[in-house]
ROTOR-812985 format. One line per 5 residues: number of its first residue (from 1); for each residue x, y negated, z negated of C-alpha. Coordinates in steps of 0.5 Angstrom, whole numbers, always signed. Each point is the difference from the previous one (the first is absolute). Example, Ala and Ser with C-alpha at 12.3 -4.5 7.8 and 13.67 -1.06 7.14 Angstrom:
BEGIN
1> +25,+9,-16 ~ +2,-7,+2
This chain:
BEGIN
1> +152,-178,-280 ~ +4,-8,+3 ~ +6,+1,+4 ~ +2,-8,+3 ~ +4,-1,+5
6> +3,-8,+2 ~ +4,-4,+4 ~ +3,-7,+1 ~ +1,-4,+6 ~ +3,+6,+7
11> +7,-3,+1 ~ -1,-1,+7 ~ -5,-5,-2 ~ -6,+2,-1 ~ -5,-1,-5
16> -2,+5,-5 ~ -7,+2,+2 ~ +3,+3,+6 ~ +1,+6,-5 ~ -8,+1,+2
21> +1,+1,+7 ~ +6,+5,-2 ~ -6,+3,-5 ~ -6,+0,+5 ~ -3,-3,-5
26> -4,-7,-1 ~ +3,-5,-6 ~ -6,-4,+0 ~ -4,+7,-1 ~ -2,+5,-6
31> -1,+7,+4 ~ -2,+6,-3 ~ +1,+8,+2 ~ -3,+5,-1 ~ +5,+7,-2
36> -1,+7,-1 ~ +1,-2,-8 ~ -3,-6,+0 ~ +1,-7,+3 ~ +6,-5,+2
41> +0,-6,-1 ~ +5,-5,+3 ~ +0,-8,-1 ~ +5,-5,+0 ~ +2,-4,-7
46> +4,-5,+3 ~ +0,-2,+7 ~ +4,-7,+2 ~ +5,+0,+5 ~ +6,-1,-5
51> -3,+8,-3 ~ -5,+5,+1 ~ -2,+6,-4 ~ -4,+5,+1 ~ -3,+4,-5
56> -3,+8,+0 ~ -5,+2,-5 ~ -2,+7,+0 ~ -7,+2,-3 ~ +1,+7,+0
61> -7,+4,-3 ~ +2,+5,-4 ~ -8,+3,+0 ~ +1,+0,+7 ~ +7,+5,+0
66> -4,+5,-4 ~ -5,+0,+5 ~ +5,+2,+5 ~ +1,-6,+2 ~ +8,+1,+0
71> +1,+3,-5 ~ +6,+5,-4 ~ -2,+7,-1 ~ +0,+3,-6 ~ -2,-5,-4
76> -5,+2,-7 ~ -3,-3,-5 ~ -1,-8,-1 ~ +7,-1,+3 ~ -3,+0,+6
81> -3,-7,-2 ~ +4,-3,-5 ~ +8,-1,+4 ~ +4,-5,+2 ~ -1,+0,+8
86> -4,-6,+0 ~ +5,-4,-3 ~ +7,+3,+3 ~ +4,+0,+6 ~ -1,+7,+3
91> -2,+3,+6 ~ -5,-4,+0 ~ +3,-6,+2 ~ +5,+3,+5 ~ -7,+3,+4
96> -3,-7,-1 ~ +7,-3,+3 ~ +0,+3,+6 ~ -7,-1,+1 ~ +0,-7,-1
101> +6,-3,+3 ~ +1,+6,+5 ~ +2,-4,+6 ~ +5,-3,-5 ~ +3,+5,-2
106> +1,+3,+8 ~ +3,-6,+1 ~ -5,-2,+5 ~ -2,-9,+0 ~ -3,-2,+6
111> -1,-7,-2 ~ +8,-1,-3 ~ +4,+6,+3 ~ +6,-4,-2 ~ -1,+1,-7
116> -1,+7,-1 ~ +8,+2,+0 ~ +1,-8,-4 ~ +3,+1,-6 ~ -4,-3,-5
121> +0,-2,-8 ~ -5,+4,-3 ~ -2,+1,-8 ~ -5,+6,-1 ~ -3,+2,-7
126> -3,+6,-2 ~ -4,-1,-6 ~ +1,+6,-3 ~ +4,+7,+2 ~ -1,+5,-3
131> +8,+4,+0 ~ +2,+5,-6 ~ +7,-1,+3 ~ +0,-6,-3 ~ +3,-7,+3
136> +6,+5,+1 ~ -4,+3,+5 ~ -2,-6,+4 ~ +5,-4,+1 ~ +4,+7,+3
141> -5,+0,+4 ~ -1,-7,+2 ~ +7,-3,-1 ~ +3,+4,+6 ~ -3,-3,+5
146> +2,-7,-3 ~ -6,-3,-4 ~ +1,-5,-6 ~ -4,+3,-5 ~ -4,-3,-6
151> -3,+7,-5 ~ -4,-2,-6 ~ -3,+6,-4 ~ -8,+0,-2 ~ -1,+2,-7
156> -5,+5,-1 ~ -4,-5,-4 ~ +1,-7,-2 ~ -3,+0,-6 ~ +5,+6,-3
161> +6,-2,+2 ~ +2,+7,-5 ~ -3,+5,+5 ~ +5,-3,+6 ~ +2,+0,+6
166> -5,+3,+6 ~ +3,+3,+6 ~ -3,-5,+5 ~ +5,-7,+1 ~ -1,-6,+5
171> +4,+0,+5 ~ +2,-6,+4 ~ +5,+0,+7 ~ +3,-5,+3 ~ +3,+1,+6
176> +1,-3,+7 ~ -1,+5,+5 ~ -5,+1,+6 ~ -8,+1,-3 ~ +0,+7,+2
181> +5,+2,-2 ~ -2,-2,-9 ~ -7,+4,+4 ~ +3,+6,+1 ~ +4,+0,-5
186> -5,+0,-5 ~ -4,+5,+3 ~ +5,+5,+0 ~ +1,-2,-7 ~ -6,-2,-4
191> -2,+7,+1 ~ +8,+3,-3 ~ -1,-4,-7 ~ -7,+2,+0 ~ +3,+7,+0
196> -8,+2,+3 ~ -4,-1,+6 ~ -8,+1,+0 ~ +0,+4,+6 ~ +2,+7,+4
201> +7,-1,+2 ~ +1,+5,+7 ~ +5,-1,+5 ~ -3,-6,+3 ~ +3,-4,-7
206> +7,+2,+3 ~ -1,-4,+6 ~ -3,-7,-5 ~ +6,+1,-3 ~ +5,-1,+6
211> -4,-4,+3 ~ +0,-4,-5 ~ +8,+1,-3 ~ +3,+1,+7 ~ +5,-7,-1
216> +0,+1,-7 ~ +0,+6,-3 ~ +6,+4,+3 ~ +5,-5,-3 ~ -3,+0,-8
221> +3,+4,-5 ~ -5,+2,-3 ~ -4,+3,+7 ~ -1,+7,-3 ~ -3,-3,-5
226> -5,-4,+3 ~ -2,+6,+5 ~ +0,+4,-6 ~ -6,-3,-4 ~ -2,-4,+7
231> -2,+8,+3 ~ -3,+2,-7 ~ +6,+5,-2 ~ -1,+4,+7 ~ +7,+2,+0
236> -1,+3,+7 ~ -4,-6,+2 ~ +6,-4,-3 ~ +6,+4,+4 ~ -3,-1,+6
241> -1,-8,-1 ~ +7,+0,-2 ~ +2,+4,+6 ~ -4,-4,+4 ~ +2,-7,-3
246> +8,+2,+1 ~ +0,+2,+7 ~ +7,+0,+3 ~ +3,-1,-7 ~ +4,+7,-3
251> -4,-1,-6 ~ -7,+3,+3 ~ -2,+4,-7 ~ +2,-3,-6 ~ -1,+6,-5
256> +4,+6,+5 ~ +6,-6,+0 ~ -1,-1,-8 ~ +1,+9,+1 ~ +6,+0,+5
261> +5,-6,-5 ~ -2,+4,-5 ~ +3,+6,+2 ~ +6,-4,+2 ~ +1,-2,-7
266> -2,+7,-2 ~ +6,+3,+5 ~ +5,-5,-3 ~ -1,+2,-7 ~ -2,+6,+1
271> +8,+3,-2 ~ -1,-3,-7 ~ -7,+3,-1 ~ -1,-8,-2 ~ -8,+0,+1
276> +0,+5,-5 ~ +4,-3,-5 ~ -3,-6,+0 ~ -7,+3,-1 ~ +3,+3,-6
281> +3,-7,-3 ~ -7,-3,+2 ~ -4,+6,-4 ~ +4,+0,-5 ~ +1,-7,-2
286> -8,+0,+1 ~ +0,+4,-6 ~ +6,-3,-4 ~ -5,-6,+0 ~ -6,+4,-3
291> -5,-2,+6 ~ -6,+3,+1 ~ -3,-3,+6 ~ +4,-1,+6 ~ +0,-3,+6
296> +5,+2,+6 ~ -1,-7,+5 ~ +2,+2,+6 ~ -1,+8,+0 ~ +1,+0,+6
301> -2,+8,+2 ~ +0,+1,-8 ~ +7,+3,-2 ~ +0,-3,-6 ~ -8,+1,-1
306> +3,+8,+0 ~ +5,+0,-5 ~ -4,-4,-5 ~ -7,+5,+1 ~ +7,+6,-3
311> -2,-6,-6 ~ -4,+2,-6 ~ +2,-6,-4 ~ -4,-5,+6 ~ -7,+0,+0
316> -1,-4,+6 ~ +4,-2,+5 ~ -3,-5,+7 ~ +5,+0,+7 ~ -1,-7,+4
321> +2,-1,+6 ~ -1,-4,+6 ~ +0,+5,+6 ~ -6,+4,+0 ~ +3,+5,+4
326> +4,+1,-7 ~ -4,+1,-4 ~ -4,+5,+4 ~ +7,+4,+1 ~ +1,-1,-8
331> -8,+3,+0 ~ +2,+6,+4 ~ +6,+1,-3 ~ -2,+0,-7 ~ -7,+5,+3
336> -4,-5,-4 ~ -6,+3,+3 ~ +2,+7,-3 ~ +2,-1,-6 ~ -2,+1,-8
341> -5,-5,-3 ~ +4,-1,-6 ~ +6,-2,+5 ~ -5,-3,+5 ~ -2,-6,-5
346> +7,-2,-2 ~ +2,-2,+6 ~ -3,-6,+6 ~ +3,-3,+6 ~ -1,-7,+1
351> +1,-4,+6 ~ +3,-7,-1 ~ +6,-3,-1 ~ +5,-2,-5 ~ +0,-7,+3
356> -7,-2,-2 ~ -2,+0,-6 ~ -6,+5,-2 ~ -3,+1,-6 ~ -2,+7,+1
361> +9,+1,-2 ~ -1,-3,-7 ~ +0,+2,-5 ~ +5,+6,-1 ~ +5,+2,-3
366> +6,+1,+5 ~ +1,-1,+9 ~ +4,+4,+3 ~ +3,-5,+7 ~ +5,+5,+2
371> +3,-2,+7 ~ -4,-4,+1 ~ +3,-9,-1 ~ +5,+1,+6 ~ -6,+1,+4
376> -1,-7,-1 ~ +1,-6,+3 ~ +4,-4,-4 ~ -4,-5,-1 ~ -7,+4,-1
381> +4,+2,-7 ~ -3,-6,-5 ~ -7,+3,+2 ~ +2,+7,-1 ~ +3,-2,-6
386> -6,-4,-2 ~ -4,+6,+2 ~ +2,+5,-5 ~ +3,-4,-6 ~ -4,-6,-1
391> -7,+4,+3 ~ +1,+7,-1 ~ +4,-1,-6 ~ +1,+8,-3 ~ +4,+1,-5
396> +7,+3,+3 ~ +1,-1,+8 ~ +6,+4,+3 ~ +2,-1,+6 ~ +6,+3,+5
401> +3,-3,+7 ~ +6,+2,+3 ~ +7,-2,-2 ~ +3,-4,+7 ~ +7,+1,-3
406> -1,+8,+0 ~ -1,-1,+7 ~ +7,+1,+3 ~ +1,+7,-4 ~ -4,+3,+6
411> +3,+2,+6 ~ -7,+0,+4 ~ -1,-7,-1 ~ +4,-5,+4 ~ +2,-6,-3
416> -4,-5,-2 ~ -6,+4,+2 ~ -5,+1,-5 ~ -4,+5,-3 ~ -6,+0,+4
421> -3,-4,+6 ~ -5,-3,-5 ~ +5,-2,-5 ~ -1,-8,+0 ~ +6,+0,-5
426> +4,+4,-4 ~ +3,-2,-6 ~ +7,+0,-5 ~ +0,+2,-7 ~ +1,-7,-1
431> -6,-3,+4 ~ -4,+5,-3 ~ +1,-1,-7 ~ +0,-8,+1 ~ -6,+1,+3
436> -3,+5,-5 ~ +2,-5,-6 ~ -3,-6,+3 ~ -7,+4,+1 ~ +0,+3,-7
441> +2,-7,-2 ~ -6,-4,+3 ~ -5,+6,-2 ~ +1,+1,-7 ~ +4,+8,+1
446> +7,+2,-2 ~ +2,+5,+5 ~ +7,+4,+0 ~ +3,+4,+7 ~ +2,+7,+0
451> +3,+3,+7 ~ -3,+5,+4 ~ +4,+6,+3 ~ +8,+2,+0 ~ +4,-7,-3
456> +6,-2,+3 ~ +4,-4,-3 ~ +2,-6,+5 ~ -7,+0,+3 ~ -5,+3,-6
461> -6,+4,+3 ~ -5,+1,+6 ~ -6,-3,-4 ~ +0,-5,-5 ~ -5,+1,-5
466> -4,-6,-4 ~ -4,+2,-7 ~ -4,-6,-1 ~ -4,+0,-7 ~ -4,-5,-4
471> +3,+3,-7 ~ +6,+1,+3 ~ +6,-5,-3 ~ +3,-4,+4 ~ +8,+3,-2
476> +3,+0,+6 ~ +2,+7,+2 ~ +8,+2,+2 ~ +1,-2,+6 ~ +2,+5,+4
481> +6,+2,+3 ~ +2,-5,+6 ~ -6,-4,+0 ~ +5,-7,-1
């Protein structure tokens, strides 16, 4: 596995072999470290005073791991042997990081202090990550802290274009930032798009986590991801990072904040028994489309997953969520543990996102995204769009968002005042429609609209709802009553 890191001349004027000093490491030496999984080798291909790059080249022994050598548990059969790990940025290069360039990464150079905190012009190459998220989830995990991105997709082999893309890509950043800074930031992350680590993960890992996100982590949007994945899905393990990491906000448990909006949506609504209509519409224009296999993106605690079990007609239904403590309560709640085995099979709960693609949500026949856009950042839509209608791609996609116009037919919501504290938008009639039609467009879907609960004739309906369908006609449906 190759990771380069290089660097032109400091702007104070300093030469760019400097950056050995910040590193700790001779340019003019090859040196050699032995690891748990093998060894670290650290060399310069270039070393001048106008540019210096260093390279790290893990040998990592897959021998060596079987023999306990660091190795995962649980491993069967030549699987063990044959992998990926000494080719790809995992754990691996994160353990190797922090013990190659330790001092850099603490911010510590006692021969050039007054470069620690410079910002410098850094280029860093991975040669192969491996990410089944796709270059979604890696510029959404890079993006945010500023990083000029290059990601080139390996194919699974050169010479049988037909087999296609692999899930490994070569990934440059650019950025000009402190050293230690890209360090921490890759430690942190190699390990996230990796989605494994090749040791146990204890209470100790929460504090690498803040020691080494503590300037970062807290501002990134996608900070419960990261510490979900980085934790191993250890959702007690991850509520206390995330407690710990937003000491002093309100924010302290991201999925008790998820239950309290949720259940001020709830008593909004609640009059009009909108949740159960909706459900009913989204049930019912599932089986209008004749799908069999369904995901609910964004199940939050599995409302939808309940009503879609009553269903005969569907064979296999998949709830995806983001929050884990979600999908633990949609578990609890649907009593997974205790149900039938013929029930038992045709259901699964996944975690992700429907901003990354995921090869695991292909291939079926409708999505369910009920509630679930307005909870977007605007712009994080083209990636949620790219997600489920150019990768995911089933057959009929339905989705539901409130209707902003409907807003002031409720007396307990003041003015202006959205929904839900979480709601990054809500939209009209209008701007749904326009939006819904540019998608369908672009996609290859026709889609028609259909109102969710009691219509009133000037402000239309609480929820909107979009039908989309690739055998759907692209004749326009009737527009609804004051939608102009």
């Amino acid at each position: 596995m190759l990771l380069t890191i290089a660097t032109t001349r400091f702007p104070d004027g300093s030469p760019a072999t400097d950056f050995g000093f910040l590193l700790h490491k001779n340019p003019a030496r090859v040196q050699t470290f032995d690891q748990s999984f093998g060894q670290a080798h650290v060399f310069y291909p270039d070393a001048s005073d106008e540019r210096c790059e260093v390279a790290v080249l893990l040998d990592v022994d897959p021998v060596g791991l079987v023999r306990g050598r660091g190795g995962s548990r649980g491993q069967r059969g030549l699987d063990q042997y044959v992998n990926d790990r000494p080719y790809v940025a995992s754990s691996f290069l994160s353990v190797a990081l922090n013990a190659l360039f330790a001092s850099a990464m603490n911010g510590r150079c006692k021969e050039r202090p007054h470069l620690v905190q410079c910002a410098i012009p850094l280029t860093a190459r991975l040669a192969v990550v491996p990410c089944r998220g796709g270059e979604e989830m890696i510029r959404g995990l890079f993006e945010p802290l500023g990083y000029e991105m290059e990601v080139t997709g390996h194919p699974l082999d050169e010479r049988f274009p037909d087999w296609g893309q692999s899930h490994a890509f070569a990934v440059q950043l650019r950025q000009t930032i402190p050293l230690q800074s890209l360090l921490q930031h890759l430690y942190v992350l190699i390990p996230v798009l990796d989605n494994d680590k090749h040791y146990w993960v204890g209470e100790d890992e929460i504090e690498k986590l803040l020691k080494r996100g503590k300037d970062w982590l807290k501002d990134h949007p996608q900070r419960e991801f990261i510490a979900t994945r980085y934790l191993k899905y250890q959702s007690r393990l991850t509520r206390d990072a995330l407690a710990r990491l937003t000491e002093g906000e309100d924010d302290l448990d991201p999925d008790a904040r998820q239950a309290d909006h949720a259940a001020e949506e709830e008593a909004i609504e609640r009059p009009l028994s909108l949740n159960q209509q909706r459900l009913g519409s989204v049930v019912s224009a599932l089986k209008g489309a004749g799908a069999a296999t369904v995901l609910d993106l964004g199940c939050g605690e599995g409302n939808l997953l309940r009503a879609l079990l009553q269903e005969k007609q569907f064979t296999r239904i998949v709830g995806v969520d983001v929050a884990v403590g979600s999908l633990q309560r949609a578990a609890d709640k649907l009593r997974l543990e205790r149900m039938a085995d013929y029930q038992r099979k045709r259901i699964e709960l996944l975690h992700g996102s429907v901003i990354y693609r995921d090869d695991r949500l292909a291939g079926f026949d409708a999505a369910a995204v009920v509630e679930v856009i307005e909870h977007l950042d605007p712009p994080r839509l083209q990636a949620f769009e790219r997600a489920v209608f150019q990768f995911a791609r089933p057959r009929t996609v339905v989705i539901t968002t409130p209707n902003r116009e409907y807003n002031v037919m409720w007396e307990s919501l003041p003015a202006g005042k959205l929904r839900h504290r979480d709601h990054r938008f809500e939209w009209t009639r209008e701007q749904f429609r326009t939006w819904a039609k540019r998608v369908a467009e672009e996609h290859g879907y026709g889609v028609h609209f259909l109102p969710v609960g009691p219509e009133d004739a000037e402000v239309g309906s609480p929820t909107q709802m979009a039908v989309f369908g690739r055998d759907l006609t692209d004749a326009p449906p009737s527009e609804p009553k004051g939608a102009r």
